[in-house]
N, C-alpha and C positions, 0 to 999 in steps of 0.2 A: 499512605505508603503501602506499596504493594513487594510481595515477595519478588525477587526473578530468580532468572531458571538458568543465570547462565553461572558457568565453573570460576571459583577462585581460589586462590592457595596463597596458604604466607608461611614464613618460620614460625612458630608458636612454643616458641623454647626464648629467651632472655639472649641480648647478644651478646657474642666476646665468646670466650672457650668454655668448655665442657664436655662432660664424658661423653652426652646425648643432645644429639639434637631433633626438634622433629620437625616435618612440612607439613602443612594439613592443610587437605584439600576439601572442596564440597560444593555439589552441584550435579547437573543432566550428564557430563562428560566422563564424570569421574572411572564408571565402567570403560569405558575408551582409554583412557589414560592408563587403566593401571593392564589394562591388553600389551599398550605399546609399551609403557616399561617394563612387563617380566612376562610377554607372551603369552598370555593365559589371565581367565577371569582367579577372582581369588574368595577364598570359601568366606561369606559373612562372619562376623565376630571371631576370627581365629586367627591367635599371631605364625605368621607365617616368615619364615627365614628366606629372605632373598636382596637377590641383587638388584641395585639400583643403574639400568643401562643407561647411555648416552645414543645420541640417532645414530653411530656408529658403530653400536654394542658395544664398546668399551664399559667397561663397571667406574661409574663414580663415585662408588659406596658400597655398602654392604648393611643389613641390618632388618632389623623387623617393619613388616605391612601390617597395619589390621583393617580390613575393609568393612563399614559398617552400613549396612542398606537400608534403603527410604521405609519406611517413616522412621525405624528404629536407631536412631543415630541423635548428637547433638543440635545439629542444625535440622531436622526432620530431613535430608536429602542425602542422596548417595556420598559417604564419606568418606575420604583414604584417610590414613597415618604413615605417615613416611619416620621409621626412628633408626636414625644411623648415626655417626660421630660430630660430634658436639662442634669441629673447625667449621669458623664461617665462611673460608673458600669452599669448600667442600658444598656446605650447607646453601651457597649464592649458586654453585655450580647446578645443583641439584632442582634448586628453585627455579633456575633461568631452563632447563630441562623441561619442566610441568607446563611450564607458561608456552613452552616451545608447543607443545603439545592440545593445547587449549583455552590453557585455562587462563584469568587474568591477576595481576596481585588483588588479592583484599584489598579494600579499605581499613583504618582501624574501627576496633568492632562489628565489622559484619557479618562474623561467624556469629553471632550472639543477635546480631540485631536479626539475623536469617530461622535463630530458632524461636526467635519472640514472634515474629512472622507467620513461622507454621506451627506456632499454638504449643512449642515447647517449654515455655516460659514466658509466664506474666514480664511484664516491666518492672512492679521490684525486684521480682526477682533475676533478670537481668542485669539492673542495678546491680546486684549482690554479688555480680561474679568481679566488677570493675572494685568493687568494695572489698573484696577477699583478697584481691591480688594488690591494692594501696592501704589496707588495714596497718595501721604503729601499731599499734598494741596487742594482746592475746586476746582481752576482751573485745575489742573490736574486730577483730576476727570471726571471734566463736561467735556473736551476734550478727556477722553477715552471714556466713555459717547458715544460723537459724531464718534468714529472711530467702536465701537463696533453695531450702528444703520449704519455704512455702509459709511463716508462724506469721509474719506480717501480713500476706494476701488472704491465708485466713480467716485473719482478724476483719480484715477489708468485708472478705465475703459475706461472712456474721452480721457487718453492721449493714451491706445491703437486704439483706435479706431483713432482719428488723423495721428499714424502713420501705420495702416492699408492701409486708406483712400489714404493715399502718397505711399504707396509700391505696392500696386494696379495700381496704375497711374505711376510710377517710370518703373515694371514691362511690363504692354501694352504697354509703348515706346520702351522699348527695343523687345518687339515682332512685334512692324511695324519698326524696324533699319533700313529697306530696306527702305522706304518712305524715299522721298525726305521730311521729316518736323523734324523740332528741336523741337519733344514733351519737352523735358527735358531743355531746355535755355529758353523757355518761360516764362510770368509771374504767370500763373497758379500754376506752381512748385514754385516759389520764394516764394507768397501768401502763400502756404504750409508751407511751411520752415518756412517763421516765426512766422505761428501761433502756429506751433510745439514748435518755441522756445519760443513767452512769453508764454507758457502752462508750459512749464519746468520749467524758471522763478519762476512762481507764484507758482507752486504744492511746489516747493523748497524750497521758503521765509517760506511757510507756514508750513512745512513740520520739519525743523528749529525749529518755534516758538515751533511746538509738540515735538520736540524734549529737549528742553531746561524745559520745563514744565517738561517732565517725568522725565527728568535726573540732570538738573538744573546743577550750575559750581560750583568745588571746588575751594574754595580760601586760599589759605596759606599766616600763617602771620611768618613774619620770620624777626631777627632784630638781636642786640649785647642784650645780659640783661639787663633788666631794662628800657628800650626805653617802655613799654607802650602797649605789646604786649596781654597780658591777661587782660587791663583793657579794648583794642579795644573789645576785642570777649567776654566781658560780657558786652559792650555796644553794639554793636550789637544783642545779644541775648535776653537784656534786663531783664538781669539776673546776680547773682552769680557763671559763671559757673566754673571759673578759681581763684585758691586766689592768692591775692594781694596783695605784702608786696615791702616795700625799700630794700630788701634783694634780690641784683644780684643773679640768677642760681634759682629762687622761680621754676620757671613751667622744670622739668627735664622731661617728656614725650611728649605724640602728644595729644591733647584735642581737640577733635569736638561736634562741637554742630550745629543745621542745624535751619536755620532761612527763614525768604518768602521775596521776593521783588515784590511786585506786585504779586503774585502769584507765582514767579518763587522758588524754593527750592534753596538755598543757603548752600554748607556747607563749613561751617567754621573751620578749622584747626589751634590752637594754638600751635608751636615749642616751643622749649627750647632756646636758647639763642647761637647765635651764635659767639662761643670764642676759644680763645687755653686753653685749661685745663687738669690737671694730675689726676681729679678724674674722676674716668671710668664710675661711674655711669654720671655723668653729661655728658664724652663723648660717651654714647650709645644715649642719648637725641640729641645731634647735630647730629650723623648719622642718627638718625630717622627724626629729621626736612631737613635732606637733600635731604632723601629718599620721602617725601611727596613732598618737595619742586618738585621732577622729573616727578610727576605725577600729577600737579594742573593744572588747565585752569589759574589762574591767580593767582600772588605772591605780597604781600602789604610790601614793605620791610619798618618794624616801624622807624624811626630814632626820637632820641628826641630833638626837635626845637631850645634846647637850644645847641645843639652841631653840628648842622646841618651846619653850616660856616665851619665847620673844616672837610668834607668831609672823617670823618673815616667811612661812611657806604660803600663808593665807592670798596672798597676791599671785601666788603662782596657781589658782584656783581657775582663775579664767582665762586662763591658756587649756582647760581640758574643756571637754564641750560638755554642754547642760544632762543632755544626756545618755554621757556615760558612768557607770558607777565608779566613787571615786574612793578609797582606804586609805587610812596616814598611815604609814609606818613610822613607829619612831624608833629609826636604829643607834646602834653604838650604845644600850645599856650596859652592858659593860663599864662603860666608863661615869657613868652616872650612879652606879649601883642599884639600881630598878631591877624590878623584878619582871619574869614574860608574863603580858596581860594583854587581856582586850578590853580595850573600855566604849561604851559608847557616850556619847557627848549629843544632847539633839538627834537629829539624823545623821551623824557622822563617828565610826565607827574607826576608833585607833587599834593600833597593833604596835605592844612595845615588845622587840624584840632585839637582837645583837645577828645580824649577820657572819659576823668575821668570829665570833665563838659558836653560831651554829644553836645560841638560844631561841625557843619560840618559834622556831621553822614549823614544828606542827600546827601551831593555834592559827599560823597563817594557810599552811593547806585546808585544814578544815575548814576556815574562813573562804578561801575557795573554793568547796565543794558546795556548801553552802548558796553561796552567792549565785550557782549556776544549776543549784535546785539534782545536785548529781545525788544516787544513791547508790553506792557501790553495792550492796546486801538485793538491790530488785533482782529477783532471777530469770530467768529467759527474756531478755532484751533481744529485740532484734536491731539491727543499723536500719535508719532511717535519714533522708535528705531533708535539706531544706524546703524542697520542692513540695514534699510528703506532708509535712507540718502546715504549709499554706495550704496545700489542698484538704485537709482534713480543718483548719481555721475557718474555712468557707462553707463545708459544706455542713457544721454545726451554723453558722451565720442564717444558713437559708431555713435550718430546722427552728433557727431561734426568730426565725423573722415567721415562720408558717403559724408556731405556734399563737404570735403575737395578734397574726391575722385572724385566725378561730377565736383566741379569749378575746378579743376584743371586739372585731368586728361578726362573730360569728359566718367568716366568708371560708365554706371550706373548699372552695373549687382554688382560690389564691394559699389555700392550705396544702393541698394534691400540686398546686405548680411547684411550689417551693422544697416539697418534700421530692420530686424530680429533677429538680437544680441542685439539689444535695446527690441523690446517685450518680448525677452528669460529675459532681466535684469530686464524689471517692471513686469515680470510672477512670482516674485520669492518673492518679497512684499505677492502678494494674494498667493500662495503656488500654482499655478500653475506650476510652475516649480521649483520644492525646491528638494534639496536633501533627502534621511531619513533621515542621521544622524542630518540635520540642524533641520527637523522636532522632531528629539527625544532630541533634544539638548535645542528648544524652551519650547515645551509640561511637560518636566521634571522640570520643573525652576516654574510649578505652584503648587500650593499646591493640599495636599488628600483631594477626593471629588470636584474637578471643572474638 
């Protein structure tokens, strides 16, 4: 993917009203355009007071210019700022003006994808700007935050350089082979190896935590009617978000609503009631709670405490798939008089609690921090993708397969290829080595004007 050289402009302000709005332009024209709009160049980095003309000179605005010059700009290229009143006639009038003049609409993300281009920004940290601006949480925030100032690429850099540092060394052994000396069984190389690996380690745990921030786990609550299932997810929510009546089959579709645990994004998904039944509407609801069911990080199956000796939830067991991780709950203590516990049984891990009194709500969030390996106390997390986690999954794979080739077969030239198929896989994080389509496939996913 190559940079171009031609002018584009979008609104870069949110749409609907506001006190401000701004246009932002970038590219080879941009000194052109901003001639014909206010008759005069305009002095780099200084807000300047003026008016925005029409090809008629009429004024369609009013408001601050900053013009920022190549390379020293966002997108490395000639940049305007257009900031005048926030109406979106105004701000279309304004736009349709620029375009008149040269330039073409953006796409979305190509002001970003234009500074990843001219070496303004890595690819996480590009990521980081799409991630700041769809952040829920604070902490996910402040963790893009730190990815978009550079603490993720690097961590990147650190671990290239580590396995440079070894392929270098890995490599001149194999170019004295003739020497009577064991460069490669030494401790020198061992030293290597594992500081490669806690390096992996660590970028991973942490890597994880950004992970679980940006994206947080789904959890589906799935049960027989009437167990308690929509009074969990408006205690949880801390809200009315689901109504609640003695009437088995009440909640017939999917209800989400997305809650924090320490920071992390929770969402929550409420099912229908899982039965045999001859009314179609209520059975499209259990195909949809099945459907979700397939696709959650973890499944809270409700059982209500008063019926829970009689093991009718066990049948509803395989209706969730093998593997997703599955919790009892068993609500309505209250009326059993139980107390809130967690027990475990085998591999299977109960939670007695009371929804509708609001007992045992903790032992259940911690039971989900847990389960998603979250640590709210780790400090400097950056946000991390999914994308990030595969590519880093890979390129310990190549380190762990190079290793296996040296101790085993003492082949260190399949040791040097592997240990290169590992930087090609952490190249692809920073967009050193990305495909387009991967790149037109990230860049698109931003919005017009970033």
């Amino acid at each position: 993917m190559r940079a171009s050289n031609d002018t584009i402009a979008a609104i870069a302000t949110a749409s609907g009203r506001g006190g401000i709005g701004i246009i932002r332009i970038s590219g080879a024209d941009t000194q052109q355009i901003c001639e014909q709009l206010f008759g005069s160049q305009l002095p780099p980095r200084q807000a300047c007071l003026k008016s925005f003309k029409d090809q008629d000179n009429s004024t369609i605005d009013s408001g601050l210019a900053l013009f920022f010059q190549s390379p020293a700009s966002y997108t490395g290229e000639d940049t305007l700022e257009l900031q005048g009143h926030g109406g979106p006639v105004v701000l279309d009038m304004l736009l349709k003006r620029v375009v008149s003049l040269g330039a073409r609409l953006a796409q979305p993300g190509e002001f970003t994808q234009r500074a990843f281009l001219n070496n303004k920004l890595d690819l996480a940290q590009a990521e980081a700007v799409a991630d700041i601006i769809d952040a829920g949480t604070t902490a996910a925030a402040m963790s893009a935050q730190r990815s978009l100032q550079g603490a993720f690429s690097a961590h990147i850099n650190e671990l290239q350089k580590q396995l440079t540092h070894l392929r270098l060394y890995v490599e001149s052994a194999i170019d004295f082979s003739d020497e009577d000396i064991d460069f490669l069984g030494g401790d020198d190389v061992k030293k290597l190896i594992d500081a490669l690996q806690k390096s992996f380690k660590t970028l991973t745990d942490t890597a994880k935590q950004g992970s679980l921030l940006r994206d947080g786990m789904t959890v589906v609550l799935a049960g027989k009617p009437n167990a308690g299932k929509s009074s969990l997810l408006n205690a949880l929510a801390q809200r009315d978000t689901a109504i609640v009546t003695d009437i088995a089959g009440t909640t017939r579709d999917v209800l989400k609503e997305q809650i924090q645990i320490d920071g992390m994004p929770v969402h929550i998904i409420d099912t229908a009631g899982l039965r045999e039944t001859d009314n179609p509407i209520e059975q499209e609801g259990v195909k949809r709670a099945k459907q979700a069911m397939a696709t959650a990080d973890q499944v809270l199956l409700i059982v209500d405490d008063q019926e829970s000796e009689t093991n009718e939830h066990v049948p509803l067991l395989k209706d969730i798939p093998a593997d997703i991780p599955v919790t009892i709950i068993c609500n309505k203590i209250d009326l059993t008089g139980q107390q809130p516990a967690v027990c475990i049984e085998g591999e299977q891990t109960i939670i007695k609690l009371s929804a509708k009194k609001e007992m045992g709500l903790n032992l259940l969030t911690q039971h989900l921090k847990k389960q998603m390996g979250f640590n709210p106390e780790e400090k400097n997390i950056f946000l991390a993708r999914r994308r990030h986690l595969d590519a880093l999954a890979r390129a310990h794979e190549f380190l762990q397969s190079g290793i296996e080739q040296l101790l085993t077969y003492q082949a260190g030239e399949l040791f040097a290829e592997d240990l290169r198929l590992a930087q090609n896989a952490l190249s692809e994080i920073t967009g050193k080595m990305t495909p387009d389509d991967l790149l037109g496939e990230i860049f698109s996913s931003f919005c017009i004007g970033k």
